[in-house]
N, C-alpha and C positions, 0 to 999 in steps of 0.2 A: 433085274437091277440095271438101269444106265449106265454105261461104260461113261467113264472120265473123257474130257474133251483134251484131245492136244496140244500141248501150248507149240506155238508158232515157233519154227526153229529160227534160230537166231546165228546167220554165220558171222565167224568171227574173222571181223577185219584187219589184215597185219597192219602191224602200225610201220608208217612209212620212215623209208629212212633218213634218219638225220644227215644234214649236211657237214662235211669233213669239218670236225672242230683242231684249235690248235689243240698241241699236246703240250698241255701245261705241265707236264713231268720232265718233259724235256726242260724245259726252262727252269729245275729250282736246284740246279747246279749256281747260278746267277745269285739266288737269295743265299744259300749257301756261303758262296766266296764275300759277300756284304758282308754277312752276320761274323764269320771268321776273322775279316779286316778288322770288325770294332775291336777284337779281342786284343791289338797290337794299339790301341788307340785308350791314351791315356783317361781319357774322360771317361770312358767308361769300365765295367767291373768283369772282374771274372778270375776265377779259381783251378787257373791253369799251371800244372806243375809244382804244386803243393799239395802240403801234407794234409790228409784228410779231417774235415770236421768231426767232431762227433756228430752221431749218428743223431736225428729226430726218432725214426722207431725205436731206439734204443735206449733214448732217454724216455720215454714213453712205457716200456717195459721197466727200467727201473724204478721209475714213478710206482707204478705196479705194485712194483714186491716192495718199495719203503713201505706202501701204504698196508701192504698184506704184515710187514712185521711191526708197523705201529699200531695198527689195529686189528691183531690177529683173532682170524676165525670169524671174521666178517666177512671178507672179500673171497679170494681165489684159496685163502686156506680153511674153508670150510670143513669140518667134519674134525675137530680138533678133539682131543681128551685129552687126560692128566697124565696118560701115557707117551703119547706121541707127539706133546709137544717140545721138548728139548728137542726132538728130531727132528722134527718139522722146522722147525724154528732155525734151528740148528742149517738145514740144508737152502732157508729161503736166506741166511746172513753170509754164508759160503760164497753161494751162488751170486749174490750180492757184491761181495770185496771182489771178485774175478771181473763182473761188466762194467764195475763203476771204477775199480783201476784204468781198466781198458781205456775207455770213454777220459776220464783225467789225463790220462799218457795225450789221447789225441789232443786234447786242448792246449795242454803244456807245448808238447811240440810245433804245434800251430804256430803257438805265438812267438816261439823263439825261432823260428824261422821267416815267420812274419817282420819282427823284429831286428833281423839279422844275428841273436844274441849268441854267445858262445854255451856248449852243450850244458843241459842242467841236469843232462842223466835222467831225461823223461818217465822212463820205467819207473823205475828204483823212485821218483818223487809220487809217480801215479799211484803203486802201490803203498804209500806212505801216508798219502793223502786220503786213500777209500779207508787208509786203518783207523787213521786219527776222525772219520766222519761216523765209520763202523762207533766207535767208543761213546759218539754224543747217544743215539738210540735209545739208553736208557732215561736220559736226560729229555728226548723229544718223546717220550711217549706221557713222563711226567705233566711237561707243561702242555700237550694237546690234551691230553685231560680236563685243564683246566679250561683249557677252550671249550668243548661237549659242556662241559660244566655253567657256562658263560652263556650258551647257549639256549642251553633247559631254563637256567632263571630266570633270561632277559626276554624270552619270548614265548607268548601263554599258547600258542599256537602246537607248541612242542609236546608231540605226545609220548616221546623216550626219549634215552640218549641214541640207545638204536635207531631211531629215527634219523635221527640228527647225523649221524656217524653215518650211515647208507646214502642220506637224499640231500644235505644241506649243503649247498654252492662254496657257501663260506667255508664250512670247513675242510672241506677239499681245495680252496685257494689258500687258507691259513698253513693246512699239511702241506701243500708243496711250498707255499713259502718259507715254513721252516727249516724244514729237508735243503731247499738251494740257498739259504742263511748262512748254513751251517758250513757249505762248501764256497760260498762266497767270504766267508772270514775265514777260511782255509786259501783265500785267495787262487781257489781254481779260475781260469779263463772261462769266457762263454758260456760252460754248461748251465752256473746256477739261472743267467738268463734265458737260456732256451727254457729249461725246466717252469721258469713262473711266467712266462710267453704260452709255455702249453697249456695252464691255469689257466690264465686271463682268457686264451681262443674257447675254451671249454666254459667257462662260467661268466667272464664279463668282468672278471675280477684285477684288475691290473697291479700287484704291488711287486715294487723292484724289489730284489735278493739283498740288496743294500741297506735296507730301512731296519730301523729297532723300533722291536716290538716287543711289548712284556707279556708277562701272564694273564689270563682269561682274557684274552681278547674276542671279541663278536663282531661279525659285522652279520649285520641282520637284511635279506632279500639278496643285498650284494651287487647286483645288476648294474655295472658302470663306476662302481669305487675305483677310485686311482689312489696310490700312496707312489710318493717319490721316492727317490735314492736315498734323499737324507735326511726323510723324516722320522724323528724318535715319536714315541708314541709308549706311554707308562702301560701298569696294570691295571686292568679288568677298564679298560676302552671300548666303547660300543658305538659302529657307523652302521647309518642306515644306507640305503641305496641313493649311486649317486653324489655320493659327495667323494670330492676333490682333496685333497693333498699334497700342494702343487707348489711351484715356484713361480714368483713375482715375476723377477726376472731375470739376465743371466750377462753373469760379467764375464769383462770381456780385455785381455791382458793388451799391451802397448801392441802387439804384433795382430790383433784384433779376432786373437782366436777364444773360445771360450774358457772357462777357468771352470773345469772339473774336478777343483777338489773343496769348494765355499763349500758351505750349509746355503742350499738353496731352500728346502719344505721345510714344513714346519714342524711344531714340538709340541705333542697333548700330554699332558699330566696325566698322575693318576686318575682313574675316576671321570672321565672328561666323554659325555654324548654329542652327536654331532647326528644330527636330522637330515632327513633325507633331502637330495641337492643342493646340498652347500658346498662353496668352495670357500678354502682356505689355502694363503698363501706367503710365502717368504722364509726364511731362512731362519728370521729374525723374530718372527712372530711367534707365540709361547700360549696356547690356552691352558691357563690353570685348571689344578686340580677341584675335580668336583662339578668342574662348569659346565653348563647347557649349551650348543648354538643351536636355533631353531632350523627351521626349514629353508631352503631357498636364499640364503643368506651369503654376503661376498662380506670376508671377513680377511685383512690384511695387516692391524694392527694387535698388537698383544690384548690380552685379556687377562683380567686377574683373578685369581681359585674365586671359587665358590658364585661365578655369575651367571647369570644367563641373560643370552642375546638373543633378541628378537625380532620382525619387524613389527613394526604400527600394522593392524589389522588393515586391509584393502576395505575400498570402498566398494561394496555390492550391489549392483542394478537388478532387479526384476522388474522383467517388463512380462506385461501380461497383455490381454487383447482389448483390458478396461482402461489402465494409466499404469504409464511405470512406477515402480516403488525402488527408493535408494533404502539401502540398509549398513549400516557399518561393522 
C-alpha cells in the first residue's frame, strides 16, 4: 500500500509590527468633560439628582401578572384547579398591590419634585392608588371578555377564544390599554404611558391611556392603529390595520404654547367599522353609530349614523404585451 505524500510545510510568518498608534483611551477623558458640560446646559436633558422613574423592567413584570390574573391559567399561572385557585390568585394580587404601589410612589414623587409641589405623602397615595386599581380587576376581566368575544364574531379566521387570548396583537394592546386606563383616571403620572408605549413597541399598536373606549372592542391585524388622547370611541367598535385616530390640528393659547386639554381625536359611536388605512381626524368630528368608512380614506368632517363612506373605485390599467386594457 503507498504511503501518503507529504504536504509541504508551510512556515508561519509573524506578522509584522504595527506602527505605534495614538492611545485613543488616553484621550476619552476630553469626550467625557464635553458630555458632562451639556448636563449644566439648559438645552439639553438629563436626570441628574432626582427622584427615580419607574422602572421599565418593572412595568413589564406588572404587565405580567395583570395579564396572568385577567386571564388566569393561560400565561405564567398555568396548572391552575378549583383548589388552588383562590391561592394562587390570591398570591399573584398580593404580589401585585406591593410593585405597583412601589412604581405609583415613584411616579407621584417624581412629579412633585419635578414640579416643585409641596409633600403629597407619596407612599400613603401610592399605596391608595394600587388599592383603588386592585378593586377595578373584577370589572376589567368582565369587559376583556367582551373583547375575546369581539374577536371570535368579527373575524372567521378565529379558531377559539384561546386562540385569541394567547396570539392576537389586539388583544394584548386592548389588555394593556385597559390596565393603564384604569390608572390614568386614577391620575397616576407617567406609568399608564410607559405601560401602552410597551404595547405599541411590542405590537404596532399605539392607543394613549387617555382615550374612552367601550365594550367589545376589536381591532383586527392591528399593525399601525393610532387612537389619541381624546378619542371616545362607543361599543362593540371594530378597526382594521392602520387606521388613524388623530387630531387635525392643535391650538395654540396667546403665549403660543399648545392647549392640552381641547378634544383634539375624534368620537365613533356605537357600532361604527373603519377599514383598514384610514385616517380620521378632529376633535369635532363624530362618526355615527352604525356607520362604515371604507379603506384608505381621509375623513375630517362629521358623519351621520347609519352611512357609509367610500371612494369612487380607481381606474385600472392592464397592460399586457398585445394592448393595454382600462378597467374600472
Amino acid at each position: 500500500m503507498p504511503r501518503p505524500k507529504k504536504l509541504p510545510r508551510v512556515l508561519n510568518e509573524a506578522c509584522p509590527k504595527e506602527p505605534r498608534q495614538i492611545d485613543f483611551r488616553a484621550r476619552l477623558p476630553e469626550i467625557v468633560d464635553e458630555v458632562v458640560a451639556t448636563c449644566f446646559d439648559q438645552a439639553c436633558f438629563e436626570h441628574v439628582e432626582a427622584e427615580p422613574l419607574p422602572s421599565r423592567q418593572h412595568v413589564i413584570e406588572l404587565l405580567d401578572t395583570c395579564r396572568d390574573i385577567l386571564f388566569p391559567g393561560y400565561f405564567r399561572t398555568q396548572g391552575l384547579d378549583r383548589v388552588n385557585l383562590k391561592y394562587r390568585i390570591g398570591l399573584e394580587i398580593s404580589g401585585l398591590f406591593d410593585k405597583l404601589a412601589g412604581e405609583i410612589t415613584h411616579s407621584i414623587r417624581h412629579e412633585c419634585l419635578r414640579h416643585n409641589q409641596t409633600c403629597q405623602h407619596c407612599e400613603a397615595a401610592g399605596k391608595e392608588k394600587a388599592y383603588a386599581f386592585l378593586a377595578t380587576l373584577p370589572r376589567l376581566r368582565t369587559v376583556l371578555a367582551t373583547d375575546v368575544q369581539a374577536a371570535y364574531l368579527g373575524d372567521p379566521a378565529a379558531g377559539s377564544f384561546d386562540e385569541i387570548i394567547f396570539s392576537y396583537p389586539g388583544i394584548h394592546a386592548i389588555m394593556v390599554y385597559r390596565v393603564a386606563h384604569e390608572l390614568y383616571q386614577l391620575e397616576v403620572p407617567i406609568l399608564p404611558r410607559i405601560m401602552t408605549e410597551q404595547a405599541h413597541t411590542i405590537t404596532g399598536i399605539d392607543i394613549h391611556p387617555g382615550a374612552q373606549i367601550g365594550h367589545s372592542f376589536f381591532i383586527d391585524h392591528g399593525t399601525g392603529v393610532v387612537i389619541g388622547q381624546t378619542a371616545k370611541l362607543g361599543d362593540r367598535v371594530k378597526l382594521y390595520q392602520g387606521v388613524t385616530l388623530g387630531a387635525l390640528s392643535f391650538k395654540r393659547d396667546q403665549a403660543g404654547n399648545l392647549d392640552r386639554q381641547s378634544k383634539r381625536h375624534p368620537t365613533l359611536e356605537d357600532d361604527v367599522t373603519v377599514y383598514a388605512g384610514s385616517t380620521i381626524l378632529g376633535g369635532d368630528t363624530v362618526i355615527g353609530a352604525r356607520s362604515v368608512v371604507g379603506g384608505n380614506i381621509w375623513v375630517t368632517t362629521s358623519v351621520p349614523a347609519d352611512t357609509k363612506v367610500m371612494l369612487n373605485p380607481p381606474e385600472l390599467i392592464f397592460k399586457s404585451k398585445h394592448s393595454p386594457k382600462r378597467a374600472k
